[in-house]
Backbone of each chain as ProteinMPNN parsed JSONL, in Angstrom:
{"seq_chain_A": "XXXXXXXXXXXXXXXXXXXXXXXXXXXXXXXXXXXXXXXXXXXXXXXXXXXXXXXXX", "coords_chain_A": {"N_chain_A": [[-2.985, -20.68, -0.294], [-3.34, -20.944, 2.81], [-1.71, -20.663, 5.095], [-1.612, -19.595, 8.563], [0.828, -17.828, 9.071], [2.84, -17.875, 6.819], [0.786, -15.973, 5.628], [1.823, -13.813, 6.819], [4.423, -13.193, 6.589], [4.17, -12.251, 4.312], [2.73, -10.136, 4.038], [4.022, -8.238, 5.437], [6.42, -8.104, 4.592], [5.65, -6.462, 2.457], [4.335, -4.201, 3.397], [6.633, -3.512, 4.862], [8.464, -3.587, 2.683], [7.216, -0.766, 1.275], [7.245, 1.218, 3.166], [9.911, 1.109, 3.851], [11.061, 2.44, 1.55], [10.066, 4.614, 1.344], [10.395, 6.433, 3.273], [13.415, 6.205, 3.543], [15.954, 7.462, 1.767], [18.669, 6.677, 0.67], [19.753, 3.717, -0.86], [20.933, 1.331, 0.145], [20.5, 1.924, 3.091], [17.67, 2.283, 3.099], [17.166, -0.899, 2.664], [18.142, -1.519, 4.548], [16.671, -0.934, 6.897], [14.059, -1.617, 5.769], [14.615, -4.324, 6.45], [15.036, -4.104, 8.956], [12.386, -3.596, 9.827], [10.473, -5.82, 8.781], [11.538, -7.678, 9.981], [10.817, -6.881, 12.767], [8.139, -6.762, 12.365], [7.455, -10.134, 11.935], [8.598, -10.724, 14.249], [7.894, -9.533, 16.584], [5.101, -10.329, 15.988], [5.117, -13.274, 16.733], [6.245, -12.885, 19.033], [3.343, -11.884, 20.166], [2.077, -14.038, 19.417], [3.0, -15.855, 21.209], [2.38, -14.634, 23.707], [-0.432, -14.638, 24.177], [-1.129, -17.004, 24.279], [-1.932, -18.175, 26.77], [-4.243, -17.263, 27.436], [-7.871, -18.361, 27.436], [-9.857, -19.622, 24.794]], "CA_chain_A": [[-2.261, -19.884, 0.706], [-4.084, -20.91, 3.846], [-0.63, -20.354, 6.416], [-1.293, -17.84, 8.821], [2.071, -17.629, 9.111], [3.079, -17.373, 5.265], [0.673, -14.276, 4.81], [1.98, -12.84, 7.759], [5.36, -12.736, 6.008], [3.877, -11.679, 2.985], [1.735, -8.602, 4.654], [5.59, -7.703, 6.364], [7.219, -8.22, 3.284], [4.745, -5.752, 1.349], [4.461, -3.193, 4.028], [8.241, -2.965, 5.038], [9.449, -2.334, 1.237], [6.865, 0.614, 1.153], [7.672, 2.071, 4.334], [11.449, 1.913, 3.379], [11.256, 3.08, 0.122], [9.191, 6.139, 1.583], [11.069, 6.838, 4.583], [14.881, 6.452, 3.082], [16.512, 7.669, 0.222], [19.959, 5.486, 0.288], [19.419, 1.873, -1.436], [21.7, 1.065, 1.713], [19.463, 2.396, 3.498], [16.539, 1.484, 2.606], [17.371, -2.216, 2.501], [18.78, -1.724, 6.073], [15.255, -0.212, 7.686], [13.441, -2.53, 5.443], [14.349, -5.32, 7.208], [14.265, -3.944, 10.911], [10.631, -3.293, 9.677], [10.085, -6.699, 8.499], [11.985, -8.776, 11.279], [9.857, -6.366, 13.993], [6.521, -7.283, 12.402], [7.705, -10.987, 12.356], [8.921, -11.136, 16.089], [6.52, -8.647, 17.168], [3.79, -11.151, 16.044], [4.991, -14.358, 17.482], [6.09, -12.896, 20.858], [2.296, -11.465, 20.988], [1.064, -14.879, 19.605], [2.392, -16.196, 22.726], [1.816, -13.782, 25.393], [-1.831, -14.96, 23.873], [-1.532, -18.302, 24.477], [-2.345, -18.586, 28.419], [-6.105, -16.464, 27.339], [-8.672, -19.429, 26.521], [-10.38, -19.343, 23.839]], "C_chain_A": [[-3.087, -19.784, 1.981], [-2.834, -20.78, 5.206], [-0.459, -19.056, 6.616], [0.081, -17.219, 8.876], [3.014, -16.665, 7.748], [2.097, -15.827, 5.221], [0.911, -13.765, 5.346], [2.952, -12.299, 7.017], [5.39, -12.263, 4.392], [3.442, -10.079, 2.781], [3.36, -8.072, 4.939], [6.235, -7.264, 5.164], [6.467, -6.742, 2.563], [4.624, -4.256, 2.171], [5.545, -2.247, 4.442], [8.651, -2.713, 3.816], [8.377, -1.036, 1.206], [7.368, 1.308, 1.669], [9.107, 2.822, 4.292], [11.503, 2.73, 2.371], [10.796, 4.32, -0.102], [9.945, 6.603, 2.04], [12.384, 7.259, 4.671], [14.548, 6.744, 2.015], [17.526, 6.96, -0.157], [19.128, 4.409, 0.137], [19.922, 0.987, 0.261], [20.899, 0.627, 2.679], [17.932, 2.257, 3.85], [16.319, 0.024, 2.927], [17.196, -2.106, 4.119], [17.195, -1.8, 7.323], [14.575, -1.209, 7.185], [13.323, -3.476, 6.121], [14.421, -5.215, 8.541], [12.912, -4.22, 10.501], [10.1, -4.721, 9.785], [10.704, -7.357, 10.0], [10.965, -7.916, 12.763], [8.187, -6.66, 13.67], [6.786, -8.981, 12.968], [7.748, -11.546, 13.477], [8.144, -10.674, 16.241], [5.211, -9.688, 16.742], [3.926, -12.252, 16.501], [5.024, -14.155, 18.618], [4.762, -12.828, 20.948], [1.56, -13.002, 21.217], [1.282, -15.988, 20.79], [2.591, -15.498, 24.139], [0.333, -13.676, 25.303], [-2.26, -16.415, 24.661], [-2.03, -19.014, 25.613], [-3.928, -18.307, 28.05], [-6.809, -17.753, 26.601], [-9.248, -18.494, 25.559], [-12.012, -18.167, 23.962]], "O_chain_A": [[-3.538, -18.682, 2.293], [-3.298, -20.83, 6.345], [0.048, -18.086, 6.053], [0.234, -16.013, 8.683], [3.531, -15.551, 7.671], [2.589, -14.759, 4.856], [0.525, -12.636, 5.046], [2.797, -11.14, 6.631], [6.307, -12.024, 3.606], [3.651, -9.227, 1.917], [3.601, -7.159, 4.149], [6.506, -6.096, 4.886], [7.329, -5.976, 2.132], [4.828, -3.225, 1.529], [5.612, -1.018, 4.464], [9.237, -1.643, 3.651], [9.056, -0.021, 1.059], [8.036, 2.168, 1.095], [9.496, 3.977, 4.465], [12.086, 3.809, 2.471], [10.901, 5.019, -1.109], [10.519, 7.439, 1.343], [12.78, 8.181, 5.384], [13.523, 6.566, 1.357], [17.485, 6.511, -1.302], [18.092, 4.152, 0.751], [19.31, 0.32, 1.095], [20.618, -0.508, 3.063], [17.358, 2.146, 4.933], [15.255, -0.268, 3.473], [16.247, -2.556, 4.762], [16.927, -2.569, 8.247], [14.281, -2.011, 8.071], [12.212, -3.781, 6.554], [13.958, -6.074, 9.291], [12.37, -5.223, 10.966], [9.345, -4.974, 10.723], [10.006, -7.365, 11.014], [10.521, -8.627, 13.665], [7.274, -6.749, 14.491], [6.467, -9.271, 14.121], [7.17, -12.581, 13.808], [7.156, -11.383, 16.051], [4.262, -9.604, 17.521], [2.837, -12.677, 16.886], [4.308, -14.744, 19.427], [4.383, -13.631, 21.8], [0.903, -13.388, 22.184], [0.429, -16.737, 21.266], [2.881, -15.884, 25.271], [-0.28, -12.903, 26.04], [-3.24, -16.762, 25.32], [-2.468, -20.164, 25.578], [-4.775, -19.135, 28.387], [-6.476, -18.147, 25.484], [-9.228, -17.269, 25.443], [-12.614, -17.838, 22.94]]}, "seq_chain_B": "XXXXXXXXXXXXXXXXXXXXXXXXXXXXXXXXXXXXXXXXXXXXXXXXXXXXXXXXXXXXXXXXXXXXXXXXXXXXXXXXXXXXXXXXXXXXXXXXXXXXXXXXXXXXXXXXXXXXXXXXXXXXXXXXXXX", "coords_chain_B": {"N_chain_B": [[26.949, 18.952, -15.89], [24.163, 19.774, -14.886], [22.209, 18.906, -11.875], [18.83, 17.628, -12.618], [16.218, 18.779, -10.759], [13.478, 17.638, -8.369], [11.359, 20.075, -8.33], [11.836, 21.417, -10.799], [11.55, 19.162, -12.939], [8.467, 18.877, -12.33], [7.782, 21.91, -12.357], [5.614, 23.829, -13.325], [3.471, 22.384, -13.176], [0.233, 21.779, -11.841], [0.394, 20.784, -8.54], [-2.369, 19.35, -7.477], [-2.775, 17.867, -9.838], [-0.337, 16.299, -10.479], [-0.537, 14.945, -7.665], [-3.073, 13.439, -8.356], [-2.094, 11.802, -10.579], [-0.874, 10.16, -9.149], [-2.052, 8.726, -7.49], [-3.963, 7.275, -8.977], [-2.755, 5.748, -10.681], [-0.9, 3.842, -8.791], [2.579, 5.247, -7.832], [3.14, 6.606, -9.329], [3.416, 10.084, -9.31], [5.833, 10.113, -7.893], [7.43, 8.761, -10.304], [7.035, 11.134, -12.409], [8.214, 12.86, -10.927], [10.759, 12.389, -11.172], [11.743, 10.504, -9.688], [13.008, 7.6, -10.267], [13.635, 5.157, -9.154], [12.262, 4.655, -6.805], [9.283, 5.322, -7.551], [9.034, 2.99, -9.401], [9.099, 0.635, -7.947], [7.264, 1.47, -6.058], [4.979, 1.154, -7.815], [5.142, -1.594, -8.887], [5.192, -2.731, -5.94], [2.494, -1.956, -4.973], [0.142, -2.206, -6.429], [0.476, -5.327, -6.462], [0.189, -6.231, -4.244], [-2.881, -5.163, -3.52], [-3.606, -7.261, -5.149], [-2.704, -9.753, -4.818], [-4.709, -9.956, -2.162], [-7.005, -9.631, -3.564], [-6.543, -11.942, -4.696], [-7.095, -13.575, -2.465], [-9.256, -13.467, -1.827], [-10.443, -11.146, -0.4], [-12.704, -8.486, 0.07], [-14.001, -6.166, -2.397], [-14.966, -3.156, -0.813], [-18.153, -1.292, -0.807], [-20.057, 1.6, -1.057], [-21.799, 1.944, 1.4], [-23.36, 4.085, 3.341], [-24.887, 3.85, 5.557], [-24.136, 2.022, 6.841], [-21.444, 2.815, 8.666], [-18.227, 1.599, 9.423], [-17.65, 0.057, 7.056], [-17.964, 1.479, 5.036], [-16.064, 3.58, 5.723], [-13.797, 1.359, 4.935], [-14.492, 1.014, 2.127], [-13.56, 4.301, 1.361], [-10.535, 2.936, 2.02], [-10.327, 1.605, 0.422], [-10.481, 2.006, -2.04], [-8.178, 3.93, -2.082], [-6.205, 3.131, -3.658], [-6.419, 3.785, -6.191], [-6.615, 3.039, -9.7], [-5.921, 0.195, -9.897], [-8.543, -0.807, -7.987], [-10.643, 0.665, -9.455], [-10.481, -1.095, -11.754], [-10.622, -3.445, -10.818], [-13.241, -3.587, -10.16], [-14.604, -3.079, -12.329], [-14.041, -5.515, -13.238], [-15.45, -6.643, -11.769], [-14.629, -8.364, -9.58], [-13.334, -9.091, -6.588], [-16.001, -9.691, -4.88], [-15.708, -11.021, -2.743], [-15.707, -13.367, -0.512], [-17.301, -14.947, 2.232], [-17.361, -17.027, 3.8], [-14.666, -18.009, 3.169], [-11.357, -19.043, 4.179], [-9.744, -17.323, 4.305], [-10.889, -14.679, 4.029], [-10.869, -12.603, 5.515], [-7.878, -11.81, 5.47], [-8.311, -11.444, 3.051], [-9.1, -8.728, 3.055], [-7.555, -7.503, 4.569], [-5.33, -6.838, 2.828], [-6.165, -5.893, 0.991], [-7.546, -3.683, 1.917], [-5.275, -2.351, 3.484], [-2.996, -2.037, 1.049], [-4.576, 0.42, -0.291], [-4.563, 2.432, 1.651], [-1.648, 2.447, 1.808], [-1.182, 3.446, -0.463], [-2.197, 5.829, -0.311], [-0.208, 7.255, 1.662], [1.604, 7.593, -0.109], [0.767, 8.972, -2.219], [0.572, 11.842, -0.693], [3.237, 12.288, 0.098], [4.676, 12.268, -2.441], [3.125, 14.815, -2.902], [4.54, 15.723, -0.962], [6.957, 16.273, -2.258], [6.767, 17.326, -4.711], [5.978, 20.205, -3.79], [8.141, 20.864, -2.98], [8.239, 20.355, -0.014], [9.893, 18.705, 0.916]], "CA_chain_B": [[25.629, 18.471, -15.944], [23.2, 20.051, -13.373], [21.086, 17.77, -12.225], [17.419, 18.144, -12.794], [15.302, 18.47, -9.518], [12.054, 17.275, -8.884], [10.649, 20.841, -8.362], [12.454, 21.659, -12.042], [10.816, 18.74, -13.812], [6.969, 19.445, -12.406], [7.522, 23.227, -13.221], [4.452, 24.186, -14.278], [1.718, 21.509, -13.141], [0.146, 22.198, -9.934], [0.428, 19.965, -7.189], [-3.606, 18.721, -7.443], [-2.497, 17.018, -11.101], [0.34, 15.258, -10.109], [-1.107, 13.91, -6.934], [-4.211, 12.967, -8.879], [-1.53, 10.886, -11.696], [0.138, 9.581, -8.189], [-3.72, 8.412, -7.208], [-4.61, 6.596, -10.351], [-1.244, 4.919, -10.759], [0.496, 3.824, -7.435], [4.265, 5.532, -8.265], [3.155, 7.188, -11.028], [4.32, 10.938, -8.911], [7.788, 9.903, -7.858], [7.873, 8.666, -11.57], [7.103, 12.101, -12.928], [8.984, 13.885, -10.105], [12.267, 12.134, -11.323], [12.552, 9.041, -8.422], [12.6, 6.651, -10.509], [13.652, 4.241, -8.305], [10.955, 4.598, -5.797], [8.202, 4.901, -8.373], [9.367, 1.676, -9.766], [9.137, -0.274, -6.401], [5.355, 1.491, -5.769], [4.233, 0.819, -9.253], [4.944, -3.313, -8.967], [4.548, -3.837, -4.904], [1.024, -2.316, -4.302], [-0.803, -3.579, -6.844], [0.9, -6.65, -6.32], [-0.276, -6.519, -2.543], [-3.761, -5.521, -3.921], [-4.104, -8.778, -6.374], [-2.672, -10.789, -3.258], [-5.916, -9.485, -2.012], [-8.259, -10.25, -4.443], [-6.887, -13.765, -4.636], [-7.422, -14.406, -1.079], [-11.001, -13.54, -1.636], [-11.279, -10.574, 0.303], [-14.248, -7.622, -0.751], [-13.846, -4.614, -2.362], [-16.126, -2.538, 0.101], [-19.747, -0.44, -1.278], [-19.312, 3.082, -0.112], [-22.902, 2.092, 2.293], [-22.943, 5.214, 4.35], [-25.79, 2.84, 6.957], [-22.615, 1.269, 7.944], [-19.729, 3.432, 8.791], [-16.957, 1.029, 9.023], [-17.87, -0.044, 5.736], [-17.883, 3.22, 4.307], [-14.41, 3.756, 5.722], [-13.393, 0.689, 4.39], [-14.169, 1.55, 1.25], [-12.972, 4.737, 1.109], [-9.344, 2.663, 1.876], [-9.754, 0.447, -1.025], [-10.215, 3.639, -3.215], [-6.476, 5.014, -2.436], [-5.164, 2.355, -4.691], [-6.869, 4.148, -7.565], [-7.144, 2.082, -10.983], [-6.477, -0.821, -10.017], [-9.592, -0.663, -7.67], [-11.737, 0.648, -10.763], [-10.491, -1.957, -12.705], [-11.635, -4.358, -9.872], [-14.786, -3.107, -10.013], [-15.323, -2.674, -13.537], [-13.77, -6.932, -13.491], [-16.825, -7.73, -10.928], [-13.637, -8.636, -8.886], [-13.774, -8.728, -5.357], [-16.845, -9.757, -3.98], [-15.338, -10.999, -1.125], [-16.229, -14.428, -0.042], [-16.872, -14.466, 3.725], [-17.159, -18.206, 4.343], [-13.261, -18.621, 2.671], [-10.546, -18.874, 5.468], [-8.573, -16.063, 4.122], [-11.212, -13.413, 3.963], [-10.567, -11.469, 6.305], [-6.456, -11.2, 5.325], [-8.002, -10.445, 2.007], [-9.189, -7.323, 3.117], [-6.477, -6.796, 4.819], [-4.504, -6.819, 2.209], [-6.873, -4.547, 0.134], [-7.773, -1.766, 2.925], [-3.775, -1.469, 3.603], [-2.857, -1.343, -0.19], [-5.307, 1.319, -0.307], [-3.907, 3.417, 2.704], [-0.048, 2.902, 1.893], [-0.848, 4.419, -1.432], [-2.845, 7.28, 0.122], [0.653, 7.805, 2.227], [2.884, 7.397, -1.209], [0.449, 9.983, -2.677], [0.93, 12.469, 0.134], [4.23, 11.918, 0.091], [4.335, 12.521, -4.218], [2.703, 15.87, -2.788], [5.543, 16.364, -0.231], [8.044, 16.08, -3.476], [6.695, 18.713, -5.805], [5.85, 21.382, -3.15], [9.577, 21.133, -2.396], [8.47, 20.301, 1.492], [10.435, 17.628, 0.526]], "C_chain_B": [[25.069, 19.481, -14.961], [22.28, 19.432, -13.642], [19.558, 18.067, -11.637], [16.883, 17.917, -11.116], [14.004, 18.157, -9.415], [11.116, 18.56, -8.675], [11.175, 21.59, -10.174], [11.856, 20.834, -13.151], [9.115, 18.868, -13.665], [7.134, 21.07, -12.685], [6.19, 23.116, -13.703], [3.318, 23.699, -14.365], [1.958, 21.502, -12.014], [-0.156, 21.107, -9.385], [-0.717, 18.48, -7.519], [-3.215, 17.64, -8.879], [-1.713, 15.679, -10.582], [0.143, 14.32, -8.299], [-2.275, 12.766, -7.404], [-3.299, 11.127, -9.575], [-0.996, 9.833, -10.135], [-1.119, 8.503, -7.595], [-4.018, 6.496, -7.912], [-3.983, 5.6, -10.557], [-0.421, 5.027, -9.44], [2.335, 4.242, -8.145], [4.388, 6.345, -9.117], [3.834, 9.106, -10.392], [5.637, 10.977, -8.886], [8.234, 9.563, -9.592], [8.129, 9.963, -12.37], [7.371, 12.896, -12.433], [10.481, 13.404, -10.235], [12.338, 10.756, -10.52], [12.297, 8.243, -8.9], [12.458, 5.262, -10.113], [12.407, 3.529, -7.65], [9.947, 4.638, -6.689], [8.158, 3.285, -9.115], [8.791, 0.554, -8.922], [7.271, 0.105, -5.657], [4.485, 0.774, -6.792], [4.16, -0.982, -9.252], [4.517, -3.711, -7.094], [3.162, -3.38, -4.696], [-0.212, -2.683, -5.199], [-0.818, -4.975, -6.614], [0.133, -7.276, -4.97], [-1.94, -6.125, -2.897], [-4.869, -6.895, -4.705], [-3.793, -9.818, -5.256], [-4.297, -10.72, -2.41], [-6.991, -10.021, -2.383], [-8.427, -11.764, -4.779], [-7.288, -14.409, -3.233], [-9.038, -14.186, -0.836], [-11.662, -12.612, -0.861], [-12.049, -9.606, -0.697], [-13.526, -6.474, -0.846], [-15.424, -3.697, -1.668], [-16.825, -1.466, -0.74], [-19.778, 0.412, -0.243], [-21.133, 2.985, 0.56], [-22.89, 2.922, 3.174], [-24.104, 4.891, 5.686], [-24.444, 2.573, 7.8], [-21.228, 1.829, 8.022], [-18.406, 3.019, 8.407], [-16.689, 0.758, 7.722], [-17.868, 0.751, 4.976], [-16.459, 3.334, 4.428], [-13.574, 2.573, 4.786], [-13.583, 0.7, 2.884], [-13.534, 2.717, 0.423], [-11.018, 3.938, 1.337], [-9.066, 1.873, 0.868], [-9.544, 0.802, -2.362], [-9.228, 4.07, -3.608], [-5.711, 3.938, -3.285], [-5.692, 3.058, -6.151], [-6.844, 3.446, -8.162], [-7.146, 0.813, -10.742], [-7.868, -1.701, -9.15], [-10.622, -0.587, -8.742], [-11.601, -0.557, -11.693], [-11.016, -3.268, -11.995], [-12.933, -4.612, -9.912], [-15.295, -3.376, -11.43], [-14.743, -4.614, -14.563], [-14.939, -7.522, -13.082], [-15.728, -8.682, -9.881], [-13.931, -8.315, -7.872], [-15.05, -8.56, -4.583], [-16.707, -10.405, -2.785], [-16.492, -12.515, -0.508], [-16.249, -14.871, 1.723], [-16.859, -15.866, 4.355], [-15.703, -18.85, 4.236], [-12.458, -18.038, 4.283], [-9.708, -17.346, 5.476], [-9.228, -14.636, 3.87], [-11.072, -12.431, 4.557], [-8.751, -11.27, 6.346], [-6.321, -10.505, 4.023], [-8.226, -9.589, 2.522], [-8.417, -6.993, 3.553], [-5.154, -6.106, 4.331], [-5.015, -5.581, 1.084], [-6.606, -3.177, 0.782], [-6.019, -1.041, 2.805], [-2.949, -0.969, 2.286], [-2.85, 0.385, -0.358], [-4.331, 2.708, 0.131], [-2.369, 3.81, 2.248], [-0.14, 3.774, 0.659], [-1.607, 5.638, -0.892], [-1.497, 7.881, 0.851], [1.676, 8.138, 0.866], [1.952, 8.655, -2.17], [0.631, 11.594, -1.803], [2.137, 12.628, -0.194], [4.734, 12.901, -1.768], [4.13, 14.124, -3.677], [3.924, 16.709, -2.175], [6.762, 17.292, -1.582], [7.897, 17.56, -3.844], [6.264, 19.67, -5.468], [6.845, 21.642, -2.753], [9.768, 21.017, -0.686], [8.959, 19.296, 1.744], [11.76, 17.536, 0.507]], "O_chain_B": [[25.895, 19.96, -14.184], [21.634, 19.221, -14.669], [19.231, 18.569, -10.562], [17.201, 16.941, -10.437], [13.298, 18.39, -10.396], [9.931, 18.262, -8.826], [10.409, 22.498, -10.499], [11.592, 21.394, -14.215], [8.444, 18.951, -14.694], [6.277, 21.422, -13.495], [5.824, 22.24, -14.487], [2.373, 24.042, -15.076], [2.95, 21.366, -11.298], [-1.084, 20.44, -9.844], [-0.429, 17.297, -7.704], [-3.516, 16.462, -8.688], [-2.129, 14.543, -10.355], [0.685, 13.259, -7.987], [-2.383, 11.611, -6.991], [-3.581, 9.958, -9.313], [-0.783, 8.643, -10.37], [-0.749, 7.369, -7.292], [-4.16, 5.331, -7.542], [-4.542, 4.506, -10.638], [0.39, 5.882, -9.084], [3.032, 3.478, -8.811], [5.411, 6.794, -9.633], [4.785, 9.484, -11.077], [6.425, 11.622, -9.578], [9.249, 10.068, -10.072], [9.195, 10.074, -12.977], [7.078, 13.982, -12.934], [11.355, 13.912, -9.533], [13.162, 9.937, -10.926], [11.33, 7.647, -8.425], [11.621, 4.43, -10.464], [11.827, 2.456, -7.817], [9.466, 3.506, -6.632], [7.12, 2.636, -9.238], [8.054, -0.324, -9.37], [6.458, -0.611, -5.071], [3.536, 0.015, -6.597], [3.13, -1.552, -9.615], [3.776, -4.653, -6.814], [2.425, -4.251, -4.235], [-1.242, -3.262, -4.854], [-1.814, -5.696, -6.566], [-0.331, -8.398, -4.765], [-2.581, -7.057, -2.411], [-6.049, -7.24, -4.766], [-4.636, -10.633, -4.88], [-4.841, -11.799, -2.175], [-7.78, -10.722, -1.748], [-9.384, -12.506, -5.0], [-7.708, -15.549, -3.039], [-9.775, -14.61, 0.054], [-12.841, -12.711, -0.522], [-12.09, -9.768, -1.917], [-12.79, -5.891, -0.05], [-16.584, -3.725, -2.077], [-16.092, -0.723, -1.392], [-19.624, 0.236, 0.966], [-21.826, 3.946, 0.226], [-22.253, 2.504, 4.14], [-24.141, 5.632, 6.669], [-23.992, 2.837, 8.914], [-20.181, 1.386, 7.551], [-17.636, 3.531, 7.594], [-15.638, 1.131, 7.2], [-17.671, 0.324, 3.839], [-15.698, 3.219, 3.468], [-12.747, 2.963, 3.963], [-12.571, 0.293, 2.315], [-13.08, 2.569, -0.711], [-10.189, 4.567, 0.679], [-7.969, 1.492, 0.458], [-8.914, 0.359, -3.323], [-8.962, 4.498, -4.73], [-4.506, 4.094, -3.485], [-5.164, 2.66, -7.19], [-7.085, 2.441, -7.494], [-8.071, 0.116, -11.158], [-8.218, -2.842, -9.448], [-11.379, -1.528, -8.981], [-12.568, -0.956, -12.34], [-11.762, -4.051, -12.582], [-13.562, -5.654, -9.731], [-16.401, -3.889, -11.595], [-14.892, -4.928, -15.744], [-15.478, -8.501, -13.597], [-16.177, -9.746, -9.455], [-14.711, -7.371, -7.748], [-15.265, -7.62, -3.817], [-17.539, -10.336, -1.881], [-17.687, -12.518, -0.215], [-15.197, -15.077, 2.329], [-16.343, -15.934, 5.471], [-15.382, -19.855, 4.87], [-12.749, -17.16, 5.096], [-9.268, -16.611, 6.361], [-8.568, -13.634, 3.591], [-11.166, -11.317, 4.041], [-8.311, -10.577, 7.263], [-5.471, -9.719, 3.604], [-7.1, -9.151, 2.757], [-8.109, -5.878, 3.131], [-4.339, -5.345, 4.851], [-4.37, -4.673, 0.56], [-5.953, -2.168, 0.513], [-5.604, 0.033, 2.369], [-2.358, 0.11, 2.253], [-1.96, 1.227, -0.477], [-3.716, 3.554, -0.518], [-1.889, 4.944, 2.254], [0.618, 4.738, 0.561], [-1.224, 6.633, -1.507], [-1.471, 9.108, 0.749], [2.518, 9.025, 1.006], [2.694, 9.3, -2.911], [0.852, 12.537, -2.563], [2.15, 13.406, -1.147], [5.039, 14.088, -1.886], [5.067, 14.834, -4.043], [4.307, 17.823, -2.53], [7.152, 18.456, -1.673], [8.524, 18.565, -3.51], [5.954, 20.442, -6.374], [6.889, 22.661, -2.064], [10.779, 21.337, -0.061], [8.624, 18.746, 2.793], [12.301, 16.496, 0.13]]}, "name": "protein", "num_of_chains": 2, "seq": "XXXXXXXXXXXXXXXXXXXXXXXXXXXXXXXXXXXXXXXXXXXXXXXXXXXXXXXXXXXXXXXXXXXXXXXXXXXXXXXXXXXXXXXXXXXXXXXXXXXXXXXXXXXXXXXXXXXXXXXXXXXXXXXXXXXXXXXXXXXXXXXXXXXXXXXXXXXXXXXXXXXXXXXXXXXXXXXXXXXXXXXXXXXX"}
C-alpha cells in the first residue's frame, strides 16, 4: 500500500464513518454526512495538492 | 413495551466505569448504553484503522517526557486502549522510519487514538443523560 492517494481514501473512509456515526443518529443520516465528510476530505486534498503545485520543491 | 433508555440500562454504574469499559474497548460504552448500532461500527472501524497502522509500519510512541511531541504522541496512541496494550505487549509497532509509509502509519495510529478519546467522551455524554 504505497499510493498516496489510496491511503488518503482509506484515512477519509475511516474518519468519515466515525464522525457520522458520532454526530447522527438516523442510518439515513448518517450515511448522508458520511459521505459529505468523505468527498470533502477527498476534494479538499486534491484542490490543495494543486494550489501546491506552483511552490518548488 | 417501553423502551429501555440508555440512562435506565447504566442505572447504577457511575460514569468513570463505563467510560473506562468505553477506553479499553473502542464501542464497548454505546454497547452497554444500548446503541448497538454505533458500538458495532466503533468496535470493527478503529481498531481496524489502528492495524492499518501497524501494517504501514508506523511507531507506537514511548511516553519520553525529553521530547514533548513525543509524549503527546503517545498519549494519542493510548486512547485506543487494548488494542494499544496488546501492541505493546506483541512488540508491535516499532515503527520503521526508513519505510515510505511511516509517517501515514502514525497517522493512522495517533488519529485512531484521538477518535476513540472523542467516542469515549461522547459514551460519557450518553450516560450522564447530556446526551
Amino acid at each position: 500500500m504505497h499510493s498516496h492517494f489510496l491511503l488518503l481514501i482509506v484515512f477519509a473512509f475511516f474518519v468519515s464513518t466515525v464522525f457520522a456515526t458520532l454526530m447522527r443518529d438516523d442510518i439515513a443520516q448518517q450515511i448522508r454526512f458520511g459521505a459529505v465528510l468523505f468527498g470533502g476530505f477527498v476534494v479538499g486534498a486534491v484542490v490543495f495538492g494543486w494550489l501546491m503545485f506552483p511552490i518548488p520543491l | 413495551m417501553v423502551r429501555e433508555t440508555t440512562i435506565d440500562r447504566t442505572q447504577g454504574l457511575h460514569p468513570i466505569l463505563i467510560a473506562l469499559a468505553a477506553w479499553i474497548v473502542p464501542g464497548a460504552g454505546h454497547l452497554w448504553g444500548g446503541q448497538r448500532g454505533k458500538g458495532l461500527v466503533f468496535l470493527v472501524v478503529l481498531p481496524l484503522m489502528f492495524a492499518v497502522g501497524l501494517a504501514l509500519e508506523g511507531r507506537l510512541f514511548p511516553f519520553e517526557l525529553s521530547q514533548p511531541l513525543v509524549a503527546l504522541a503517545a498519549i494519542a496512541d493510548v486512547g485506543i486502549g487494548a488494542p494499544y496494550l496488546a501492541g505493546k505487549a506483541l512488540s508491535l509497532g516499532g515503527g520503521t522510519v526508513t519505510a515510505v509509509t511511516y509517517e501515514y502509519g502514525n497517522t493512522f495510529l495517533i488519529v485512531a487514538g484521538l477518535l476513540n478519546l472523542l467516542v469515549v467522551c461522547d459514551a460519557w455524554d450518553l450516560v450522564t443523560g447530556r446526551k
